[in-house]
C-alpha positions as CSV (number, residue, x, y, z in Angstrom):
1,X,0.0,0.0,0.0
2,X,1.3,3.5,-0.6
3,X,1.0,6.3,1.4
4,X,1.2,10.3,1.0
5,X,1.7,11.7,4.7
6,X,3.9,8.7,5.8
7,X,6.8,6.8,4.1
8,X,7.0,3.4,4.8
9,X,9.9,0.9,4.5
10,X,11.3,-2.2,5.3
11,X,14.5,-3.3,7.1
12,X,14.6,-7.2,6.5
13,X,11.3,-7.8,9.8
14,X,11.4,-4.4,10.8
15,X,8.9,-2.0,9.3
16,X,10.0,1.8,9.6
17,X,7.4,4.2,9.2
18,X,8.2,8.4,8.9
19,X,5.9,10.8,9.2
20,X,6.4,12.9,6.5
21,X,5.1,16.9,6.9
22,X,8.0,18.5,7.8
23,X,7.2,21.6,6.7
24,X,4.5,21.4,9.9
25,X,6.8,19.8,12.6
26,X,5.2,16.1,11.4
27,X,1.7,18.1,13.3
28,X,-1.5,15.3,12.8
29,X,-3.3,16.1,9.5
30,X,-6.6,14.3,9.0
31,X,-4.4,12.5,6.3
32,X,-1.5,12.2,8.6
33,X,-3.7,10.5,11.1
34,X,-5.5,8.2,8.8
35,X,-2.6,7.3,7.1
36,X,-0.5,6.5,10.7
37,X,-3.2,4.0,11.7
38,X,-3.5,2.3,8.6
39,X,0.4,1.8,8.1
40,X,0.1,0.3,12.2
41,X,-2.5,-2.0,10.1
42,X,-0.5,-2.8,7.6
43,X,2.2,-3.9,9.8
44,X,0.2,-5.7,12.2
45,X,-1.4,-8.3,9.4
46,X,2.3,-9.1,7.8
47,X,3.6,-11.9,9.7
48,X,7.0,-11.1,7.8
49,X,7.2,-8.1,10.1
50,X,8.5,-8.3,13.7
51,X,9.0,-4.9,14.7
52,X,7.7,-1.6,14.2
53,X,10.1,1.8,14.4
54,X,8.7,5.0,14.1
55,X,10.2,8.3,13.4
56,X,9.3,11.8,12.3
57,X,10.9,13.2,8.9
58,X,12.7,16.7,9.2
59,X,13.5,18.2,13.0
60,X,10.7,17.0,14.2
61,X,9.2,13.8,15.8
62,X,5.6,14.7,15.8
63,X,3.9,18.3,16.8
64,X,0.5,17.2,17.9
65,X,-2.8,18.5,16.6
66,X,-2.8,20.6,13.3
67,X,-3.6,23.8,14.2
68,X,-2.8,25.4,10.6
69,X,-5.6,24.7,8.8
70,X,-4.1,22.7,6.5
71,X,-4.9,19.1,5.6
72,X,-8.6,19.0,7.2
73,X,-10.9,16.7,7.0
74,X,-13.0,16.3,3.9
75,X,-16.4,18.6,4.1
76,X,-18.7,16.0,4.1
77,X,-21.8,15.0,6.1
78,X,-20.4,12.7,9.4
79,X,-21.6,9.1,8.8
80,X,-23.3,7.1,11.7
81,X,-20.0,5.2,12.7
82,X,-18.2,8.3,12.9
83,X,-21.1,9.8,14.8
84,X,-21.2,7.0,17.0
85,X,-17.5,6.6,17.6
86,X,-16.5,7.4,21.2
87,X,-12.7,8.1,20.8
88,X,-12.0,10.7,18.5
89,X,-9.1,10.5,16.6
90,X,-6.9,11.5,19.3
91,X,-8.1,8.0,20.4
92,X,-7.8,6.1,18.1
93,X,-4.4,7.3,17.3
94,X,-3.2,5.9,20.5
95,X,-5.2,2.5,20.2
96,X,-3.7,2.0,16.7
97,X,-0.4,1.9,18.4
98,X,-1.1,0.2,21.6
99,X,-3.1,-2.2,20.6
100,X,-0.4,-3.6,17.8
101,X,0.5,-6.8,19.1
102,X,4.3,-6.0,17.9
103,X,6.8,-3.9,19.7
104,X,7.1,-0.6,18.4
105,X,9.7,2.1,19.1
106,X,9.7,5.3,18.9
107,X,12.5,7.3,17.9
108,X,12.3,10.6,19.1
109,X,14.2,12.5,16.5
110,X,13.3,16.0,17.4
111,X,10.3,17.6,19.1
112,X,7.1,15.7,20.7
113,X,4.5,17.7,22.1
114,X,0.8,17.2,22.8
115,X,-0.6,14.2,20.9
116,X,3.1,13.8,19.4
117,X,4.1,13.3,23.2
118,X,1.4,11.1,23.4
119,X,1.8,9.4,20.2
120,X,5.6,8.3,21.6
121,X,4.3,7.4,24.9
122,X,2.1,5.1,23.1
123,X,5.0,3.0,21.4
124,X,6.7,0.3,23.6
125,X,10.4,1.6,23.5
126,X,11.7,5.5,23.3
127,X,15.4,6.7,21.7
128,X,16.0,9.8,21.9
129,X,18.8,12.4,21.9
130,X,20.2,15.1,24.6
131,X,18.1,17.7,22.5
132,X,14.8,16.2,22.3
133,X,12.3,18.0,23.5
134,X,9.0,16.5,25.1
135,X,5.9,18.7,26.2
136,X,2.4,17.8,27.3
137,X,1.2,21.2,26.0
138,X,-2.6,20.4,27.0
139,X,-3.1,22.8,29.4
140,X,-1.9,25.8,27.9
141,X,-4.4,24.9,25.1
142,X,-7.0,25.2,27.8
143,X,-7.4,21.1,27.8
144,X,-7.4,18.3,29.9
145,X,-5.1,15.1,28.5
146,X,-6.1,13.1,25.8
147,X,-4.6,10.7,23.3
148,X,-4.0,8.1,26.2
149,X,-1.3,11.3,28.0
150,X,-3.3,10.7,31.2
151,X,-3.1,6.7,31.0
152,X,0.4,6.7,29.1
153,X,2.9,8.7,31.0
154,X,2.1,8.1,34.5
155,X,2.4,4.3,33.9
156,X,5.6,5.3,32.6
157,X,7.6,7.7,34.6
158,X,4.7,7.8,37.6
159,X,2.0,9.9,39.2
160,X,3.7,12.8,40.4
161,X,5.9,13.2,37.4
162,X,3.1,13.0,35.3
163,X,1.3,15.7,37.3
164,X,4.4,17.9,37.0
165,X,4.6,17.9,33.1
166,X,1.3,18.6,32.6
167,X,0.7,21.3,35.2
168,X,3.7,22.6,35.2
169,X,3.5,22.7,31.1
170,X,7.3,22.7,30.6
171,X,9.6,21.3,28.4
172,X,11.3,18.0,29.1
173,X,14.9,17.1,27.5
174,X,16.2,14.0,26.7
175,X,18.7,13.3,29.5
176,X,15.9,14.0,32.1
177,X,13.6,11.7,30.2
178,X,15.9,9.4,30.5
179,X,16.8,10.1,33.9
180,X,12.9,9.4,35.0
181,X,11.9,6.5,31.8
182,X,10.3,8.5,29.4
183,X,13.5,8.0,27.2
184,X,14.5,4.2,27.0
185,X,17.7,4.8,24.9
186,X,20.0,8.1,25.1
187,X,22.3,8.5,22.1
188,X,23.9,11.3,20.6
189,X,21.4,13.0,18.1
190,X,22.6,11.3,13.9
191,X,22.1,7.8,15.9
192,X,18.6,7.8,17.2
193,X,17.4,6.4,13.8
194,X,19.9,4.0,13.5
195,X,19.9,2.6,17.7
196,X,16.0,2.0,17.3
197,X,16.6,-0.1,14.3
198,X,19.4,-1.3,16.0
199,X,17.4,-2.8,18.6
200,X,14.1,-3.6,16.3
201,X,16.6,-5.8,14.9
202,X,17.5,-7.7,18.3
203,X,14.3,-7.7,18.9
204,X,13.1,-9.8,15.5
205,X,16.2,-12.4,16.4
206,X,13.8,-13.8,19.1
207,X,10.4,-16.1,18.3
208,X,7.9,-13.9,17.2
209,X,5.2,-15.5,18.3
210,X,6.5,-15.8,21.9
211,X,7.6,-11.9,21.5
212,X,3.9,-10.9,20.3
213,X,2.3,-13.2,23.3
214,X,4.5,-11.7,25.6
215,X,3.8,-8.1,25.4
216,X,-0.3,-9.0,25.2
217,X,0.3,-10.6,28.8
218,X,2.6,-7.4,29.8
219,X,-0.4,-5.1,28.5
220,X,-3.0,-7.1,30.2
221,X,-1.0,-7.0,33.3
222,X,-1.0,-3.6,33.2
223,X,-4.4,-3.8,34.6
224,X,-4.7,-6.6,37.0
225,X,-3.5,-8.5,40.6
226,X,-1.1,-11.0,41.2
227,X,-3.7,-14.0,40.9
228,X,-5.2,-12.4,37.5
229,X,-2.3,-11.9,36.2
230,X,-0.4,-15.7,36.8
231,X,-3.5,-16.5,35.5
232,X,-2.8,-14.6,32.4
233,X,0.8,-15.8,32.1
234,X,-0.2,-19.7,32.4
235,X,-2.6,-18.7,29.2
236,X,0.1,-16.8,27.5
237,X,2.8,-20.2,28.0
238,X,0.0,-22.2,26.5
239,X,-0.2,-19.3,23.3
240,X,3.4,-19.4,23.0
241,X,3.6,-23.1,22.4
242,X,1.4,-23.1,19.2
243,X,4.5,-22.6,17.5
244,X,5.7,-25.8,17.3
245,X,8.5,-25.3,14.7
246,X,10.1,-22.3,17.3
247,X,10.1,-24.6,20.1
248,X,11.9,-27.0,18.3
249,X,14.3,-24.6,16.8
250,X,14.8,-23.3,20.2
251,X,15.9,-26.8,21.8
252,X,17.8,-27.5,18.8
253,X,20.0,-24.1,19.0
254,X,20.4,-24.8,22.9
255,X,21.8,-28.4,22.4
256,X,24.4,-27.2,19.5
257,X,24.8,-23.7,20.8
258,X,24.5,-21.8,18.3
259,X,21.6,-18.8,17.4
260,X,18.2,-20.1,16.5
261,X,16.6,-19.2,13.1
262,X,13.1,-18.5,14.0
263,X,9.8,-18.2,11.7
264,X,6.9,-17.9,14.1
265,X,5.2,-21.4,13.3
């Protein structure tokens, strides 16, 4: 599928994707947005893709909401699913990315604010440089959180943090998001492109389908107690072992030590 707000490629199993307006900071267009979640789509249905990294083309990672004008939705009567629909775009955004079943990583190549923060928060993994520059923004737009900011970052760097950034509405750099978990990976600014591929690419060595169960059970446990969530992990073994030819592979590769070769079957 082609695309005209995102370019897409591929790195053997890992599926780059760049938002491409960098004349506007990589800020959400209608078409950026529709094209975003239909690239996580495409992604998510190839089982020759392992790992998704995600940049922003230009000096920018993502600028939120498009406040130019530019690139609005077509003027058209609503239909009843849209009319209907409960999450906005903002929303669904941030379900496009969580809900992938494959890692994703974000790498933060410039500025992130608003949904742009969000949009990061929402991939699994963060690089990032000394320079990049994160910002909640909400509040001095006159709004609350949304695109999954109020769920996202205090799971991540904690409730007080969270509370900081937002009312507080200042900028946080990269070695402080690293400092506190925001950042995952600190490098120095021409590598952030090539460290998250780096580690997309450790990341597809391993079983994919073990990988993909794993993070559901992570994600599920995000949300439940101790008993739920051994519960969930039990499930998740039994997942994992549908692919028969992996578990193989990986007894084979431990008995002649060498790497396994794995295909997710």
């Amino acid at each position: 599928m082609e695309y005209e707000n995102v370019i897409f490629e591929r790195h053997g199993h890992v599926g780059v994707v760049t938002l491409n307006r960098p004349e506007y900071l990589n800020a959400m267009s209608y078409g950026l947005q529709e094209d975003t979640r239909a690239v996580c789509a495409e992604i998510e249905a190839d089982d020759d893709l392992r790992v998704m990294v995600l940049t922003g083309a230009g000096r920018g990672f993502c600028a939120g909401a498009d406040l130019s004008g530019e690139g609005g939705p077509p003027d058209r009567d609503k239909t009843q699913a849209e009319n209907l629909d409960q999450y906005g775009w903002v929303g669904k955004q941030a379900l496009a990315i969580f809900r992938m079943t494959k890692p994703t990583i974000a790498a933060v190549n410039g500025v992130a604010v608003g949904a742009g923060f969000s949009l990061a928060m929402a991939c699994d993994l963060r690089v990032g440089h000394p320079q990049t520059r994160f910002k909640v923004m909400f509040a001095e737009r006159a709004l609350s959180p949304d695109s999954g900011t109020s769920w996202f970052l205090p799971r991540v760097a904690g409730y007080s943090r969270a509370m900081d950034l937002f009312t507080t509405n200042r900028d946080l750099f990269g070695e402080e998001a690293y400092r506190i978990g925001v950042l995952d990976r600190l490098v120095p600014q021409e590598q952030v492109l090539d460290t998250a591929i780096e580690v997309a690419e450790q990341i597809s060595k391993l079983p994919p389908l073990a990988v993909r169960n794993g993070k559901r059970v992570i994600q599920w446990n995000l949300a439940q107690d101790l008993e739920a969530a051994l519960r969930t992990e039990s499930h998740g073994l039994a997942l994992s072992r549908r692919a028969v030819n992996d578990h193989a592979e990986q007894r084979a590769a431990w008995r002649e030590q060498r790497k396994g070769e794995f295909t997710g079957t």
